[in-house]
N, C-alpha and C positions, 0 to 999 in steps of 0.2 A: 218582819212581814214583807216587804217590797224584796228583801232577797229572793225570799221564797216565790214571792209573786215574778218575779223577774226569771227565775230557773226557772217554774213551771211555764212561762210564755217560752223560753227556749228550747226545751224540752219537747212541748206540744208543736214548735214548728217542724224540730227534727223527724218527730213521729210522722207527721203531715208530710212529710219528704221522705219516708219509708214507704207512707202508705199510697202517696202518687207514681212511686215506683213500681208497685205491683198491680197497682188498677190505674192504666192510662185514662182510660174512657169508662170503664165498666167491668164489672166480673163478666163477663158474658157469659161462661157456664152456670155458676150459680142461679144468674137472672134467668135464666132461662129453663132450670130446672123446680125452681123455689119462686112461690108464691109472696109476694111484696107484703103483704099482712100476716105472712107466717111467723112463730113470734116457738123459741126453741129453749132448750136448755144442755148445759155439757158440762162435763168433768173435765178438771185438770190434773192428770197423773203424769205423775214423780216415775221414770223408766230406771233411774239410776238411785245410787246413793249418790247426796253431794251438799252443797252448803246454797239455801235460797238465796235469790239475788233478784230484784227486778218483778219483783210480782207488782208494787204498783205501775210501772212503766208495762207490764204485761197488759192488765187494768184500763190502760188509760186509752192504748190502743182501741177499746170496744166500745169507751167512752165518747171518743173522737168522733166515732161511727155512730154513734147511736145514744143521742141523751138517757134513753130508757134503760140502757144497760143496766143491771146489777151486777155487782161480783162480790160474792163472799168467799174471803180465803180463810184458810182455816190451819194457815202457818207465816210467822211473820220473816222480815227480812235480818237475814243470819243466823235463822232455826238450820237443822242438821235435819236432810230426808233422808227416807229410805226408799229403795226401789219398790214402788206399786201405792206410797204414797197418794191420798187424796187431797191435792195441795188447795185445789178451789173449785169454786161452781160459776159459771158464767150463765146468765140467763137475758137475754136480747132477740131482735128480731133475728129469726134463721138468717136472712142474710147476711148479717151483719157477724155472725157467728163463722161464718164458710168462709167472707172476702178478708175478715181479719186474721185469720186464726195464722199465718204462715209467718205473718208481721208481727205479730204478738209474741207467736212462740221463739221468733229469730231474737228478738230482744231478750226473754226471758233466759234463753238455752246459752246463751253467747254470757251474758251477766252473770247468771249461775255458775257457768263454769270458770270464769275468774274470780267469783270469789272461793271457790271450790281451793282452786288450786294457789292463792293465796293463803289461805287458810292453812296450807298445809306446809309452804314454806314457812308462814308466821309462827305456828307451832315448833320447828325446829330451832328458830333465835329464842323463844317463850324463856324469860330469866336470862336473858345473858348482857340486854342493857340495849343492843343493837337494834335499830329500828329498820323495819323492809320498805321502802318506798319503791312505786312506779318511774315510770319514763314516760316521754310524749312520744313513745313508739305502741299507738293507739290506731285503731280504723278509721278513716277519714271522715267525720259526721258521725262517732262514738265514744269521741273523746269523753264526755260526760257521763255516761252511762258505765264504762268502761273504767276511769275512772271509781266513780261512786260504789263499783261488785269490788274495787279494791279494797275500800276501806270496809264494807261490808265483811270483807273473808278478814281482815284483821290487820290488813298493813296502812301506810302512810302516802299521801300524795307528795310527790315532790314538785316542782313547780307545773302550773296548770298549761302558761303556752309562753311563748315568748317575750309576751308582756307582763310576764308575773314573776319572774326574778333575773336577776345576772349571773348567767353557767357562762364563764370563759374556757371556750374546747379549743381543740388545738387548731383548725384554720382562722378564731383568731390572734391565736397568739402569731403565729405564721405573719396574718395581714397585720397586726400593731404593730410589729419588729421583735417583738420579746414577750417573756413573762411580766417583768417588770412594766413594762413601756404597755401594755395590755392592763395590767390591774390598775395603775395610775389612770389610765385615759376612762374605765370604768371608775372607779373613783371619785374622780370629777365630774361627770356625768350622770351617775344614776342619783336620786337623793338618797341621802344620808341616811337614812332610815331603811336603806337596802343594804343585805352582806353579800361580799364577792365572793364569788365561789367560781374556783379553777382547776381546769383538769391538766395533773401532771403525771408524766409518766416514768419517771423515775426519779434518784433521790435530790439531782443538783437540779432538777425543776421543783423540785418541794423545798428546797432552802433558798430560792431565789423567793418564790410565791410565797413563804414563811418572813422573809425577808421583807417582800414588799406589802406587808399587811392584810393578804387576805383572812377572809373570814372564815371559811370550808374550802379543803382541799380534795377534789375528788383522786381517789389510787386507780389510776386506768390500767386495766390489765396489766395490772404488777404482780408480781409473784411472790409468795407468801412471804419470803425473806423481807423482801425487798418493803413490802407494805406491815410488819413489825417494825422495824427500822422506823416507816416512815410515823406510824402511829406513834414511836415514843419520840422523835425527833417533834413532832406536831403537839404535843402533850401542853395543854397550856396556853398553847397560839393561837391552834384553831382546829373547829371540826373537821373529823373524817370521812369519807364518803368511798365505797367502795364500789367499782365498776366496772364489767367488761366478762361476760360468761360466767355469770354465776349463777348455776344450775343447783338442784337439792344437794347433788352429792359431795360439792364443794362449801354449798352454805354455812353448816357446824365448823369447820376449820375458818373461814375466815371470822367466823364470829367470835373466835378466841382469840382472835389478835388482838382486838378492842375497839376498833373503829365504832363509830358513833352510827353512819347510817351504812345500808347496801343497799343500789335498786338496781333492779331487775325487771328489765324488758320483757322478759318471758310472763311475766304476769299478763300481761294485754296480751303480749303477738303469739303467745305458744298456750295456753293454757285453753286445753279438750271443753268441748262444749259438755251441759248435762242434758242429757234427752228427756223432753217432756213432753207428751201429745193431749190431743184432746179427743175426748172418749163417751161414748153412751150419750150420745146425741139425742134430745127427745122432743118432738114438737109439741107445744104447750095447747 
């Protein structure tokens, strides 16, 4: 209960720092067109097909704004739309309807279409053993959200930010002095109850890091050779991690190698938003 209490206080501050961004002072068009007791209703249609994401953070948006808000949706988070979809009804004061609605649908349309597009890489690993995880290559102030349309389309988070696991990349192996001299120093450092995990990029950096204990090996833009080799060299020692361009059309082939995880950036930083508007506006 306090987790959940704790996201939604995090969650609702972010919202309140979308929503101070598009109303400095005021709508001033809306105020000045729409009467402060106007009190309205609208559709929320689905423009694409795609995988839902973010309808309560759409939701909460109106919420923010307006205690009176209602929203009835009428598809939940990880249903499959269609284009022309009736996904929900929003019923609040007019204003509150017009100064939201750009912030709402940025959250909803941005979260949709990662899980969209997760979804449809998660389907190509679907039986093969390989998990998809993200990266912290996320929008600055949407890591959570963005995140969260991950797991919603069907993949795996991999560490949340810097203080939620040990990824040894290569400037620091560079700044420890070594492979070794890097996983030792984490070692001693992180507690025990944390695995190390290190990014090598070819095979005499995976027998040295095999060597010195780690726990998950990530394959950095290795090539297919090179990360078979490494996967049966690793067999037994420690997990795999694969990393570095992996787009759809390469996804099925690495997933036959056998590595354990692949993530992919392109989940957050590339992945098409899903168009949603709001429609048939009607004063109550």
């Amino acid at each position: 209960m306090n987790k959940q209490r704790n996201t939604r206080l995090q969650i609702d501050d972010l919202i309140l720092l979308a929503l101070k961004e598009d109303i400095t002072s005021e709508d001033i068009t809306t105020n000045a067109v729409i009467d402060e007791e106007s009190c309205g209703e609208v559709d929320l249609i689905c423009k694409q097909d795609g995988v839902l994401a973010g309808i309560e953070v759409f939701s909460r948006v109106f919420e923010l704004l307006d205690e009176s808000a209602e929203i009835k949706a009428f598809f939940k988070e990880g249903d499959k739309l269609k284009k022309g979809d009736l996904v929900a009804n929003i019923r609040a004061k007019t204003r509150t309807l017009l100064s939201g609605e750009r912030t709402a649908l940025n959250y909803l349309q941005r979260m949709s279409g990662i899980a969209t597009y997760t979804s449809e890489m998660a389907q190509i690993l679907d039986g093969t053993g390989t998990k998809l995880l993200d990266t912290r290559k996320t929008t600055p102030n949407m890591r959570i959200f963005e995140k969260y349309a991950v797991k919603v389309g069907g993949g795996y988070n991999h560490r949340y930010n810097l203080s939620d696991g040990v990824l040894i990349k290569d400037n620091h192996i560079a700044a420890a002095g070594g492979v070794r001299e890097a996983i030792e120093s984490a070692r001693s450092y992180a507690p025990f109850v944390r695995k190390i995990e290190i990014e090598v990029e070819n095979l005499s950096m995976l027998r040295e890091a095999l060597s010195a204990g780690a726990d998950i090996v990530m394959l950095d833009n290795m090539d297919l050779e090179s990360m078979k080799a490494a996967v049966k060299e690793a067999a037994g020692k420690a997990e795999t991690e694969c990393s570095g361009n992996v787009s759809k059309e390469r996804l099925l082939e690495i997933s036959k190698i056998g590595v354990d995880y692949v993530s992919c950036g392109a989940l957050t930083h590339s992945a098409p938003i899903i168009d949603f508007s709001m429609k048939n506006l009607r004063i109550c």
